[in-house]
N, C-alpha and C positions, 0 to 999 in steps of 0.2 A: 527256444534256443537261438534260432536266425535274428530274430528280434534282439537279443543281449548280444550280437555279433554285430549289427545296426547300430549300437549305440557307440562302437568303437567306430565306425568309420571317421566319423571329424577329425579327430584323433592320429589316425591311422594317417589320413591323406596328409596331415599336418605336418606330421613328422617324415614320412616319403618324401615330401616337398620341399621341406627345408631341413632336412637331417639327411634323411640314403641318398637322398640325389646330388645334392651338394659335395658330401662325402666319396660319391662315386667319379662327380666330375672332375675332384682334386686325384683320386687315387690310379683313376685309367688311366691318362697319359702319360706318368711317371712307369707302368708296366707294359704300356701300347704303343711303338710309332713305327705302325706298318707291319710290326712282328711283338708279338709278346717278347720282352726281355727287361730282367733287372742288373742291365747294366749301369744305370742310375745310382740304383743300392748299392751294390760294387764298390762302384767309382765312391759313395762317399763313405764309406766304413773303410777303403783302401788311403783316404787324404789324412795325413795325420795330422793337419789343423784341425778336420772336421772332427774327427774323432778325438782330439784334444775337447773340444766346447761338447760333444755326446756326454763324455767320462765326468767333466765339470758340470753337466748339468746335474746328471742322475747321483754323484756323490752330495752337489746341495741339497735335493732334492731328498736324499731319505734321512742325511743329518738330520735338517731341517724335520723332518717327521719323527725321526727318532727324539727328539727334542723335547717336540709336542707332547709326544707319549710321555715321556719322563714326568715331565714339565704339569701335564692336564693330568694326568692321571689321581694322583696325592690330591691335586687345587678341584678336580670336580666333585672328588670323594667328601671332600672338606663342609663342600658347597653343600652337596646333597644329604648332611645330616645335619645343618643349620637348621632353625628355624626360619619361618615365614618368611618374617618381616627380614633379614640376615640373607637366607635365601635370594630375597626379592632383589634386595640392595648387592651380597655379589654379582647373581646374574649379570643387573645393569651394568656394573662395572667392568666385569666379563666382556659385555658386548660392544661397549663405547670404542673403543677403536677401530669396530666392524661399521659403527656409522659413521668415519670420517673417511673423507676419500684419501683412497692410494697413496694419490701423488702429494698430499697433504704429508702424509705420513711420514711419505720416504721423503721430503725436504725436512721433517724434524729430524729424521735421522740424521742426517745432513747436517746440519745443526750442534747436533751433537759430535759427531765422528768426525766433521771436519779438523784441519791441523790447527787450526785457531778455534775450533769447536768449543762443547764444554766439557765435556771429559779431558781432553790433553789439557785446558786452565786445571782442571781438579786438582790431575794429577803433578801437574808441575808445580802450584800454588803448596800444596804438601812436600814437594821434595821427590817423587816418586819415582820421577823421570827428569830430565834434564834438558832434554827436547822433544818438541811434537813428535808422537806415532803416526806414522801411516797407517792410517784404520779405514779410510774410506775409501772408494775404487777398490776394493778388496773383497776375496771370497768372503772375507770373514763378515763385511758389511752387509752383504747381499744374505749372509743366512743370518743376523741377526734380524733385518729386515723382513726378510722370509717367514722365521718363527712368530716374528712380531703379527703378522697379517694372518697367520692361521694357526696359531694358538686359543684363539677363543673358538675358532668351530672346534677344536678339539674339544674344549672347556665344557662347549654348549650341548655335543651329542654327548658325553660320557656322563653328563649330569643326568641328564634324561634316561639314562640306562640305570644309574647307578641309584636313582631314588625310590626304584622299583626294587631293591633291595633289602631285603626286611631286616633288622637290625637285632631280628631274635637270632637269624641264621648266624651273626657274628657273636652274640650271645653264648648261642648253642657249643662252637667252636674255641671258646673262650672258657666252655663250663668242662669242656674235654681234654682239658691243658695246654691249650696253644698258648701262647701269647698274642697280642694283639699284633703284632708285627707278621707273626707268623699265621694268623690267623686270615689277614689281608692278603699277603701273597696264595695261603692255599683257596678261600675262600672268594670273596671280593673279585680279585683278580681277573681268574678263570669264569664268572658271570659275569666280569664287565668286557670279554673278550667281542661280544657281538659289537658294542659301541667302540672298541679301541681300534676293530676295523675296520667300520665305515669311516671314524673320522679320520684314521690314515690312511685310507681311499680318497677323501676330499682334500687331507695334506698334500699330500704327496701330485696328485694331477694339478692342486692351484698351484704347487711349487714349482711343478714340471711348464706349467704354460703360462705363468705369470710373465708378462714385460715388463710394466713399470717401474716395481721395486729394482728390479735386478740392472734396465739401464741407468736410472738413477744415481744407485749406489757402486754398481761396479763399474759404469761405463763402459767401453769400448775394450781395454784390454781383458777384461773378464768378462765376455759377451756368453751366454746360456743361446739354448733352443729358439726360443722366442723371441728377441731381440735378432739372433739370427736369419729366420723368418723375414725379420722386416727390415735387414739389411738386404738381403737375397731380391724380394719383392718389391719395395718402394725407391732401392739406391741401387741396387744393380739392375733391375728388370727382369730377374731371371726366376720366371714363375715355376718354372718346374721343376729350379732346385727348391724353391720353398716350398712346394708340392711332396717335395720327398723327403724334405725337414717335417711337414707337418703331421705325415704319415706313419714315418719314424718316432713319433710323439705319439700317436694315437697307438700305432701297436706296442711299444713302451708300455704305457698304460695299460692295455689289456692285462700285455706279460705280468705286470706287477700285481692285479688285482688280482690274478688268479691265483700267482704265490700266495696270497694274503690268505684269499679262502682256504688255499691247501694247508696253511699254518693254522688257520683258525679250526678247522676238523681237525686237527690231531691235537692241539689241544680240547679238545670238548673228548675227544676219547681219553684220552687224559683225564678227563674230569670223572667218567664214566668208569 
């Protein structure tokens, strides 16, 4: 048994070194200087700019997942009863915008959403509008953006849940008078809940700490968590408020994953 506790040490030390201790040296001095206190915290849940960019994060942020889910749910289902070769050719497709970098990405956006972009020509060239939309700098750019970058991890773990799903059990459900409509949301659904969790787990924290997309497309007056960070740290110098932005992130995080698990057991009793 000592021996299979030995084969964690690498491991172990790896993660101590560069995950607790790191994470420890961000998180002490923001509750330590000279006397334990969260006066820090306080002070920025009390700023109502800060708390302006907190409420605009955490609303792109589960949009943006709620999206995903709508969005991947139906497209993985689709995927995972295709054949092979069908299969093989969505995944790829699926995954192609997970191989282009970032910032690639959000200058197509760019591209597009700009006021001389191609959607405003579309829609003007049709008659639709009469002058350029402001589309870009906007919350709305920032979760189109958003979805766009983690819509395919959603795609990609609900696939892999959902093919593991035997197609007699919709059968079964189908020979019992459901319709197939109804037979998805009781059946289907409630076994794809393991994968719709984890990948709004990976939503939701790439949306929460993502920079790029978000200063790109929303710039400066719709600044997020992240973006904040590295105004705090690299334009102001002030480590320790981005010590307590970053920490405020991480606990975020927690809170949310744990809701998720609490949703995901009461549905399974549900199921039960």
């Amino acid at each position: 048994m000592n021996r299979r506790f030995l084969l964690l040490a690498p491991g172990l030390v790896l993660i101590i070194l560069f995950l607790a201790l790191p994470l420890i040296s961000i998180f002490l001095p923001t509750i330590f200087d000279g006397a334990f206190s969260f006066e820090q915290y306080t002070s920025f849940f009390k700023d109502e700019y800060n708390m302006k960019i907190f409420i605009r994060t955490l609303r792109i942020s589960l949009i943006a997942t709620v999206i995903c889910i709508v969005l991947g749910v139906p497209t993985a289902y689709f995927i995972s009863r295709c054949n092979k070769t069908w299969k093989g050719l969505l995944m790829a497709l699926s995954m192609f915008p997970m191989l282009t970098n970032s910032v690639v990405r959000s200058f197509a956006w760019i591209i597009i959403l700009g006021k001389n972009g191609v959607l405003n020509k579309i829609l003007m060239n049709f008659g639709i509008i009469q002058e350029p939309l402001k589309l870009l700098y906007t919350e709305l750019s920032i979760l189109i953006g958003t979805v766009y970058l983690f819509l395919p991890i959603m795609i990609i773990t609900l696939v892999g849940v959902m093919e593991n799903i035997e197609n007699d059990i919709m059968e079964a459900a189908e020979t019992l008078g459901a319709s197939k409509f109804k037979a998805f949301f009781k059946v289907i659904l409630p076994l794809s809940v393991p994968g719709i969790i984890v990948g709004s787990v990976l939503s939701f924290t790439g949306a929460l700490t993502a920079y790029t997309t978000p200063q790109l497309l929303g710039g400066n007056q719709n600044m997020l968590m992240a973006t904040f960070i590295y105004q705090k740290s690299m334009s102001l110098g002030d480590w320790n408020g981005a010590s307590v932005i970053a920490a405020i992130m991480i606990i975020t995080t927690f809170v949310v994953m744990k809701v998720l698990n609490i949703f995901a057991t009461r549905l399974d009793r549900r199921g039960e």
